[in-house]
Phi, psi and omega in degrees: 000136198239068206265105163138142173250007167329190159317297191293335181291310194264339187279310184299330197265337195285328171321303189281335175301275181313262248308301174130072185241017175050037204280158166239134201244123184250113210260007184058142168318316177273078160298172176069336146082178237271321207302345209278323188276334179300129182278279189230148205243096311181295217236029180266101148016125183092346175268146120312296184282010184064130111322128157266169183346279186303324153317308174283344200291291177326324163313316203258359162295298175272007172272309184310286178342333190284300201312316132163033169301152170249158183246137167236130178275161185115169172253149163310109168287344199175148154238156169246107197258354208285312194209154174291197309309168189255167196264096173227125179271136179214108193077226169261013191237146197252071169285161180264136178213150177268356191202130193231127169233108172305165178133094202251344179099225192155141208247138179290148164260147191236167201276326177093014185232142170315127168101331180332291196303304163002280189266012190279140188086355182221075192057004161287111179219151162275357222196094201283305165345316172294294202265026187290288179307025153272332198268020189312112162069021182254139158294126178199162217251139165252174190216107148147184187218354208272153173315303201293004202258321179265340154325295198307272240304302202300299160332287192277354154309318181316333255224289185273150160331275151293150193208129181224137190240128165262095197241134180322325208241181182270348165219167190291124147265051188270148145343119160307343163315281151015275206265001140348270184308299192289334186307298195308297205295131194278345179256030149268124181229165187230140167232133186262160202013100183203123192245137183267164151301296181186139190255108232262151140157165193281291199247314194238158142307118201259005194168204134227162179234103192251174179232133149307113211281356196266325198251337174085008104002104183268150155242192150212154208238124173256146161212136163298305185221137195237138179251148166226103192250056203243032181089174158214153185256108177303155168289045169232051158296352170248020181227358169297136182108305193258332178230177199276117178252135180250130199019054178068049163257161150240176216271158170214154179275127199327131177064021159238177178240010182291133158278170180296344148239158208252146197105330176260161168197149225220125153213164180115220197260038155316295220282316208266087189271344207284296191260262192059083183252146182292289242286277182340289162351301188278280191322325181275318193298333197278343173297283183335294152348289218260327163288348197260280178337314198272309185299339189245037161255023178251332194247116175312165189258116163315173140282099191335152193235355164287000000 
C-alpha cells in the first residue's frame, strides 16, 4: 500500500510495481501532491525544455500503471499499525496490507489573502530553489521573517534586481546568523510591521498591497514576484499517536525510509523539512521501494484485500 501520489509516492509505486509487489496506491483527493500547483518545472532531470507541473505528474502516474500499480482515489480515514498485516480505512472500504509506504507530502502555508491561490505559478511561489531563475533582473518580494524566509531571500538575491523582505512584525525570528547574513546583502531591503493584504495583478503578479499595523497606512509594493516563506505543515495528522514524530515530520531510522514501526515506511517531504524537492522526493520514494521489497522478501504476502 502506497498512500500519496507526489514524486515520492508514484516514484515508490513504479519501483515496488517492477519488484512484483502488486502496489495499490490511494491518490487522495488532491492528487499529484505540491506540482499539481506548478506551471513549469526548469530542474527535474530529463526536460531539457522543462515540463509542466500536472504533466510530469501525469508521466510518472502512467509509467507506475504500466508496471501494474493499481489506483484508488479518497483520503485514508484511519489506520491501523497495532498488529499485521496492517489496517487502512478509506470511506467504506477497509484494506488490508503486509507493508505501508507513507508519502503523503507537505503542505506551504500561505497567507491567505486575494489573489494568492490566483496567482500561485504566476509569479505567486513556495520555493525559491525551484522558481528562483525565473525571476532573472527581476523585482521581488519575500513574506516572512523566520530562517527559512531570510535562506530564500538571500537565495534570490543571486536572481532578482532587487529583493524586498516583508515582515509582520519590527524584527526577524530568524537565527542571528541569519539575520547577519541577510542585514550584511546590499540587495536585500526590509519593510517592517506590514501585514500584507492582497497580492495584486490580473494574469501575472504586479505586487503586493500591505497595511502598517502601527499607523493602519495602506501601500503597494511593485513586484514580479512574491515568495511566501511562512513554514510548512507536513501531512500527519493522522499518524500522530501511531508513529515517533519530530516537529510533525515523521522520524525514519538514519539512511534509511524505515519508521518506528517495521513494515511502515515514509518518504518525500513527509520525511524532509529540509530540502523539499520533486528530484529528493522521488529518491526517497525509490528508497522507501526498495525497504519495503527487501522486508517482505522475509515475510509471506497476505491475500490481497482489492
Amino acid at each position: 500500500m502506497i498512500i500519496g501520489s507526489g514524486p515520492a509516492g508514484l516514484t515508490a509505486a513504479v519501483y515496488s510495481a517492477r519488484a512484483s509487489l502488486a502496489p495499490l496506491l490511494i491518490e487522495g483527493v488532491e492528487a499529484g501532491g505540491q506540482l499539481m500547483l506548478t506551471t513549469e518545472v526548469e530542474n527535474y532531470p530529463g526536460f531539457i525544455d522543462g515540463i509542466i507541473g500536472p504533466d510530469l505528474m501525469d508521466r510518472m502516474r502512467k509509467q507506475a500503471a504500466r508496471f501494474g500499480t493499481e489506483y484508488m482515489s479518497g483520503n485514508v480515514t484511519e489506520l491501523d499499525f497495532s498488529t499485521r498485516p496492517f489496517s487502512i480505512a478509506t470511506g467504506e472500504s477497509t484494506i488490508l496490507a503486509d507493508a505501508i509506504i507513507l508519502a503523503t507530502g507537505a503542505q506551504a502555508k500561505m497567507l491567505g489573502v486575494p489573489g494568492e491561490r490566483r496567482l500561485l505559478g504566476h509569479g505567486v511561489s513556495t520555493c525559491a530553489t525551484c522558481d528562483g531563475f525565473f525571476f532573472r533582473e527581476r523585482e521581488i518580494v519575500v513574506v516572512g521573517g523566520g530562517d527559512s524566509a531570510m535562506e530564500e531571500a538571500l537565495f534570490l538575491t543571486k536572481f532578482g534586481s532587487k529583493v524586498t523582505v516583508v515582515h509582520r512584525r519590527d524584527h526577524l525570528r530568524a537565527s542571528k546568523i541569519m539575520q547577519e547574513r541577510a542585514f550584511a546583502n546590499p540587495k536585500l531591503e526590509f519593510i517592517w510591521n506590514a501585514k500584507v493584504q492582497e497580492i495584486v495583478g490580473d494574469t501575472t503578479v504586479k505586487g503586493l498591497r500591505f497595511e502598517d499595523s502601527r499607523t493602519g497606512v495602506t501601500s503597494e509594493l511593485a513586484a514580479e514576484g512574491v515568495f511566501v516563506a511562512i513554514g510548512h505543515t507536513p501531512n500527519t495528522k493522522l499518524f500522530e499517536g501511531k508513529l515517533e514524530l519530530t516537529g510533525g515530520y515523521i522520524d525514519v531510522e538514519p539512511n534509511t525510509t524505515r519508521t518506528s514501526v517495521a513494515g511502515v515506511f515514509a518518504a518525500g517531504d513527509v520525511v524532509d523539512s529540509h530540502y523539499r524537492q520533486a528530484i529528493t522526493a522521488a529518491g526517497m520514494g525509490c528508497m522507501a521501494a526498495i525497504d519495503a521489497e527487501r522486508m517482505l522478501s522475509d515475510v509471506p504476502l497476505i491475500e490481497t484485500a482489492w
